[in-house]
Backbone as a printed PyTorch tensor [residue, N CA C, xyz], in Angstrom:
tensor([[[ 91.9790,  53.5190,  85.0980],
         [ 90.9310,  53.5080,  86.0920],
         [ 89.5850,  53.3150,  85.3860]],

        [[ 88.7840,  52.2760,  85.9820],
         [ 87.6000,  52.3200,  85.3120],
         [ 86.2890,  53.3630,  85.4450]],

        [[ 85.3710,  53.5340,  84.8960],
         [ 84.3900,  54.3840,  85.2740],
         [ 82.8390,  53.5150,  85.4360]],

        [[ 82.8820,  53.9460,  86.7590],
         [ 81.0830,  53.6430,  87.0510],
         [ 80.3040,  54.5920,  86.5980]],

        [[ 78.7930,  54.3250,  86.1920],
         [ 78.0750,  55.3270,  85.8270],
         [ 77.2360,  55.3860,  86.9420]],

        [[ 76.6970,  56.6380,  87.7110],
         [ 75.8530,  56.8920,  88.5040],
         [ 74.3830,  57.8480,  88.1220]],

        [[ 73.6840,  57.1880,  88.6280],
         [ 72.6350,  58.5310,  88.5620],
         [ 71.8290,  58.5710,  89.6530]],

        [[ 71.4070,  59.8450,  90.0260],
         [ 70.4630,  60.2060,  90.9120],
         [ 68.8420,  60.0910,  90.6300]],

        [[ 68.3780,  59.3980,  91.7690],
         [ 67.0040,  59.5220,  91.3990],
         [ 66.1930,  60.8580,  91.6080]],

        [[ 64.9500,  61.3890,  91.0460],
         [ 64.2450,  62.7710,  91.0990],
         [ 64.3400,  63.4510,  92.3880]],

        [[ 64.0200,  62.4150,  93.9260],
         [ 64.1600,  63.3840,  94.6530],
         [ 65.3020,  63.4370,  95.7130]],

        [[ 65.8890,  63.0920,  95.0760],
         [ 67.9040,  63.0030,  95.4080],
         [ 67.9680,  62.0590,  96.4470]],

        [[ 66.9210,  61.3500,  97.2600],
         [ 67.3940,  60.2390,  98.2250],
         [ 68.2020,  59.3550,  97.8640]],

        [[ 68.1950,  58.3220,  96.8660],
         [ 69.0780,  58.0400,  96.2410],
         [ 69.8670,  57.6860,  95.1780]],

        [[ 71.0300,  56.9430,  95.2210],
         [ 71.7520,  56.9290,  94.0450],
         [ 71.8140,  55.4740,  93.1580]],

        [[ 71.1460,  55.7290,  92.2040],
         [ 71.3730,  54.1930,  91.4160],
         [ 72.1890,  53.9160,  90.5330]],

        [[ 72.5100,  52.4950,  90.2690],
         [ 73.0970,  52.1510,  89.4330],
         [ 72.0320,  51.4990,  88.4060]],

        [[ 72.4790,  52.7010,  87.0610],
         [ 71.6790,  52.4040,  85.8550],
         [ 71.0300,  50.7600,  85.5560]],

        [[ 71.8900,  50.0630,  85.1320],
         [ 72.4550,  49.0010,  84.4870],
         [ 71.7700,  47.7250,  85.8230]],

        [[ 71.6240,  47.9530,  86.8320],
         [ 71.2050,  47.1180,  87.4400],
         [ 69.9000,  47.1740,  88.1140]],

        [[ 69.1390,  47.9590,  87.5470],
         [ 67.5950,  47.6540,  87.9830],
         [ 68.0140,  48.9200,  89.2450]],

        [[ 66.6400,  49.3790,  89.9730],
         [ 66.9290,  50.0850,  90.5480],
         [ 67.5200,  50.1530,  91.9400]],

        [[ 68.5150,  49.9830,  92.3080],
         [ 69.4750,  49.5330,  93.5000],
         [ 69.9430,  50.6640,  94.1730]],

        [[ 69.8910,  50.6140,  95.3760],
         [ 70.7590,  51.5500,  95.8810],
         [ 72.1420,  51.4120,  96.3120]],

        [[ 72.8020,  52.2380,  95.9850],
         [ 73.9800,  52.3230,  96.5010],
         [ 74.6370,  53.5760,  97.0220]],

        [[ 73.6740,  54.3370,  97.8190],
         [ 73.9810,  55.8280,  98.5340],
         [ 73.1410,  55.8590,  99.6490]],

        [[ 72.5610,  57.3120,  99.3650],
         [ 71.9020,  57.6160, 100.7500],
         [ 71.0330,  56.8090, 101.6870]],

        [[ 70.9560,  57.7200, 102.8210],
         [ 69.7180,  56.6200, 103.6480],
         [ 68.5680,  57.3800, 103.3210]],

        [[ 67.5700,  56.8120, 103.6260],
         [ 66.0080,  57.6020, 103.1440],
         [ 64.9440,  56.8220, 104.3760]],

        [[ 63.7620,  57.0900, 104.7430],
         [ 62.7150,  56.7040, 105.2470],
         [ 62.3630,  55.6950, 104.2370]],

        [[ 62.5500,  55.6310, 103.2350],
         [ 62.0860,  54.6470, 102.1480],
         [ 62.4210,  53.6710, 102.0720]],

        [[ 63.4920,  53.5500, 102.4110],
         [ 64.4290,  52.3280, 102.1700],
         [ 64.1610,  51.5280, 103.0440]],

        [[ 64.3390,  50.3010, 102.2310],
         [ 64.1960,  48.7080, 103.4940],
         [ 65.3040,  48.4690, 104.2870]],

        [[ 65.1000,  48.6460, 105.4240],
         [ 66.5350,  48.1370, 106.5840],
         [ 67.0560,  46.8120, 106.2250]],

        [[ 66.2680,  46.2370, 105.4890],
         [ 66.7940,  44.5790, 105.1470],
         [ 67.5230,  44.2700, 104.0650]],

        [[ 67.8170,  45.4410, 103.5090],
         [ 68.3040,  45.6140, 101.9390],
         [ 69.3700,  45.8130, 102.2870]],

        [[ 70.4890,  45.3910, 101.3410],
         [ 71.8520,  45.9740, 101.6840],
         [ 72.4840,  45.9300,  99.9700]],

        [[ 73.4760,  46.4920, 100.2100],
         [ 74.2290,  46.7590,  98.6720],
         [ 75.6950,  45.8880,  98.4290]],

        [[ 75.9800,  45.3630,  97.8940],
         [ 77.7110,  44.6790,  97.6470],
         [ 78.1600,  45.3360,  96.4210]],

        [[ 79.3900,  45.4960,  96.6320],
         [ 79.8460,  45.8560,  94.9510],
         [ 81.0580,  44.8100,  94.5930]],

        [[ 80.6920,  44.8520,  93.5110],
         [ 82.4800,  43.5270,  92.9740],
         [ 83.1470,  44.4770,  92.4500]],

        [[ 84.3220,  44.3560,  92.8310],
         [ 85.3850,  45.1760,  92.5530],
         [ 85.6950,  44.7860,  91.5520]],

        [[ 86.0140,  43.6680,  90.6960],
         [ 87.0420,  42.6180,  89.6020],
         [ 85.8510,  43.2020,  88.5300]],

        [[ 84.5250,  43.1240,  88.3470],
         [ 83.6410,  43.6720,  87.5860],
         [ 83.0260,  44.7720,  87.6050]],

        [[ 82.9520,  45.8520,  88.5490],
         [ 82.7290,  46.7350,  88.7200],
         [ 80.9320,  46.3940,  89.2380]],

        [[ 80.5620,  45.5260,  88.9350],
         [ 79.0090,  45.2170,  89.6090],
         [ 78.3790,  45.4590,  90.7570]],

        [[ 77.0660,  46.1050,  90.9940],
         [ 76.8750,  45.7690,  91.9050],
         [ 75.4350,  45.0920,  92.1940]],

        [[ 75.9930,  44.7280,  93.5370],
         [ 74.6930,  43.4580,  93.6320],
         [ 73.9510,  43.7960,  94.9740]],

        [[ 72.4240,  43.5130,  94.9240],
         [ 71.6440,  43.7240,  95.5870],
         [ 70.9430,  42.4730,  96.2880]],

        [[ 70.8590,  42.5300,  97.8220],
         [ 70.7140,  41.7110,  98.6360],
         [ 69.4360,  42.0780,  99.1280]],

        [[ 68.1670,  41.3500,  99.0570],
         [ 67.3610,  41.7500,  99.8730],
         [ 66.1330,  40.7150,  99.9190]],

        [[ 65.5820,  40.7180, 101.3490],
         [ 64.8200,  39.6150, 102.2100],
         [ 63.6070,  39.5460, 101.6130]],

        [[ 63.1100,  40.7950, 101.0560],
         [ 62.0660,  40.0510, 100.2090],
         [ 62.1820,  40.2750,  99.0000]],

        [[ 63.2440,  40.1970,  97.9980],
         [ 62.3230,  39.3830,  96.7850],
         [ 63.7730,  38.4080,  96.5160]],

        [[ 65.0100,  37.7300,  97.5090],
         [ 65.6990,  36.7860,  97.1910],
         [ 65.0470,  35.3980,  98.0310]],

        [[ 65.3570,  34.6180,  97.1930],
         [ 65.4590,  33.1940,  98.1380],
         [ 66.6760,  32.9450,  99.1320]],

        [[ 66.3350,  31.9300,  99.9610],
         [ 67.4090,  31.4190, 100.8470],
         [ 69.0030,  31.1600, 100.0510]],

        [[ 68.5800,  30.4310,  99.0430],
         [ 69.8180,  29.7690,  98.3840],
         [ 70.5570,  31.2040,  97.9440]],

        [[ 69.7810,  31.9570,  97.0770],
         [ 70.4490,  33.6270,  96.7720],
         [ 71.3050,  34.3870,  97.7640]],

        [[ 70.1940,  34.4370,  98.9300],
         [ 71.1210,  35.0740, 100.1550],
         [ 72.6420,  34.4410, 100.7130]],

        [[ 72.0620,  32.8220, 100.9590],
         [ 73.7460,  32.3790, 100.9180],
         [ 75.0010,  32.3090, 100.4110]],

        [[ 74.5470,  32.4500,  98.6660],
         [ 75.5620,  32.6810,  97.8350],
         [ 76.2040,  34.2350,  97.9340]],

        [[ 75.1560,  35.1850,  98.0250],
         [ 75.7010,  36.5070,  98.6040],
         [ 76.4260,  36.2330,  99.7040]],

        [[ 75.8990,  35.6050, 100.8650],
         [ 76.9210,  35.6960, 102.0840],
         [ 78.4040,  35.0320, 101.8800]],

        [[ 78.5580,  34.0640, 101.0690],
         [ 79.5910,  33.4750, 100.6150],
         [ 80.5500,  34.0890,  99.9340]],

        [[ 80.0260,  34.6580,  98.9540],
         [ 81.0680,  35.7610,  98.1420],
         [ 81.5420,  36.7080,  99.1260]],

        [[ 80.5690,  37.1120,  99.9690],
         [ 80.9870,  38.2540, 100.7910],
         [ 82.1400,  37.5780, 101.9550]],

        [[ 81.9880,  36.8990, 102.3200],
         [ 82.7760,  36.3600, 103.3950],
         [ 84.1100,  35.6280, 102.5830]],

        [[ 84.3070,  35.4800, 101.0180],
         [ 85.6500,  34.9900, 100.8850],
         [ 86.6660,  36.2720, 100.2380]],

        [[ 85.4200,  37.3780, 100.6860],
         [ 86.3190,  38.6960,  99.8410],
         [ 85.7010,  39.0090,  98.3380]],

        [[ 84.9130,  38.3630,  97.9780],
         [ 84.6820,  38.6480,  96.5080],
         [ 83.5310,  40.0060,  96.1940]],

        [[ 83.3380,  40.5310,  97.5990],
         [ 82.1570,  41.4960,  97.4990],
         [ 82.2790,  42.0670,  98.8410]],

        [[ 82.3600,  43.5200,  98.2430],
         [ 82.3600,  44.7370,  99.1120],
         [ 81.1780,  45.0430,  99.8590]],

        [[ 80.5840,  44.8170, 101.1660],
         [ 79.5260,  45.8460, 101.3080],
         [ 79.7400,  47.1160, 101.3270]],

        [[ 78.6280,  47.8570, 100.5710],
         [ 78.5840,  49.1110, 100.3840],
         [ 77.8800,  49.8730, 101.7770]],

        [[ 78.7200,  51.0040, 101.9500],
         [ 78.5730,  51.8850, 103.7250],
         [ 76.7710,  52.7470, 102.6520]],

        [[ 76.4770,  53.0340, 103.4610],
         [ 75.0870,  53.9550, 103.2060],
         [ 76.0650,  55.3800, 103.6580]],

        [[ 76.2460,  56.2980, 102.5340],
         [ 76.6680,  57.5060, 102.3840],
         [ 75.9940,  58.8310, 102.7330]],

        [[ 76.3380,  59.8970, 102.8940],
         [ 75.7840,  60.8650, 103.6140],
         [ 75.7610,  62.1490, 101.8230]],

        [[ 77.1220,  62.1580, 101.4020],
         [ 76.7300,  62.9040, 100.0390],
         [ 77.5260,  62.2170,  98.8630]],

        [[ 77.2440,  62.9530,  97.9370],
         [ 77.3740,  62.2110,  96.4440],
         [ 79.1670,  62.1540,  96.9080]],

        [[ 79.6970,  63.2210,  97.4140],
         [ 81.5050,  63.2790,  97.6380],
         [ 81.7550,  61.9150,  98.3350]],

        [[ 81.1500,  61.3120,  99.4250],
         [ 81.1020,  60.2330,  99.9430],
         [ 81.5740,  59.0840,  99.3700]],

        [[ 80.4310,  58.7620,  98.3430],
         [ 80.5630,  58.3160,  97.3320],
         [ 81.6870,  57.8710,  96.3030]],

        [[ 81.6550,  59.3930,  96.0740],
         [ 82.8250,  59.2470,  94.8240],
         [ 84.1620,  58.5710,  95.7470]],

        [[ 84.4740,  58.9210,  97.0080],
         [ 85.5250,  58.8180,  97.5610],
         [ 86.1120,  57.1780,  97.8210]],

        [[ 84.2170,  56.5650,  98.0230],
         [ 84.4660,  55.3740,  98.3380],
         [ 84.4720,  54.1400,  97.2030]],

        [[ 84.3270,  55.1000,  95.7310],
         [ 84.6330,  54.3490,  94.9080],
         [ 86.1980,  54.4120,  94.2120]],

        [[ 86.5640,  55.5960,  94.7410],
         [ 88.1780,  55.7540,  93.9730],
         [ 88.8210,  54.9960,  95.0080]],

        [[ 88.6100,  55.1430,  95.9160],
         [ 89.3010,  54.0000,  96.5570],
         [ 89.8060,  52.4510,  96.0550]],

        [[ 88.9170,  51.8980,  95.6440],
         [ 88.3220,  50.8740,  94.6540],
         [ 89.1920,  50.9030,  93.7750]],

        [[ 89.1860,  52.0670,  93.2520],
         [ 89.7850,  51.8190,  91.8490],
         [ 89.3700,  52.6910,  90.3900]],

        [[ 87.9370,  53.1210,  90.9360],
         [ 86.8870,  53.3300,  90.2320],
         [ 86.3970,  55.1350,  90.2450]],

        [[ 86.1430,  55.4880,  88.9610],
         [ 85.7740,  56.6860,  89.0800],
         [ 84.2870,  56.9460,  89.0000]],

        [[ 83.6850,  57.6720,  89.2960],
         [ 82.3770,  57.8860,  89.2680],
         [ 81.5940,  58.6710,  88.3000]],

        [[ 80.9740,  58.3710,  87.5150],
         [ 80.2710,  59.7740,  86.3990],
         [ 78.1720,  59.6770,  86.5040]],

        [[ 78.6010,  60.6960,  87.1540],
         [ 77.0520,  61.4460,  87.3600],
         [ 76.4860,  61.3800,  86.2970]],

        [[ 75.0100,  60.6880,  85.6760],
         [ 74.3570,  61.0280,  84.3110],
         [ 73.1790,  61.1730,  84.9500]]])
């Protein structure tokens, strides 16, 4: 089983993935852009960030493409870190809090 690394940001809204700039892939917050959304690749463990303002047209389509032939998970907006972990073992994937 592989391991994702997770970490929480300071005031626990949400959860990022180190390695990819600051992305969400957890909670909901007042902060957050409704236009943003999260994918994860399962085959790489990656995840990828979709959002209206700072991708181009051509970016967004290639996201919608992967997503629509299966190659990318959207990620659900989670309620707690257990959430989480649950919806990554599913996957395949274990989760480690740093």
């Amino acid at each position: 089983m592989k391991t994702l690394r997770l970490q929480r940001d300071p005031d626990g809204l949400f959860l990022w993935h180190p390695d990819y700039a600051p992305w969400i892939v957890g909670r909901r917050s007042l902060e957050a852009n409704p236009n943003d959304r999260a994918f994860f690749d399962p085959n790489t463990g990656e995840i990828v960030w979709s959002s209206r303002d700072g991708m181009k047209d051509y970016e967004m389509d290639e996201l919608a493409a992967r997503h629509l032939v299966g190659e990318l998970v959207e990620m659900p907006q989670c309620e707690s870190e257990r959430e989480v972990e649950d919806w990554f073992l599913e996957r395949g994937f274990k989760v480690e809090w740093i």
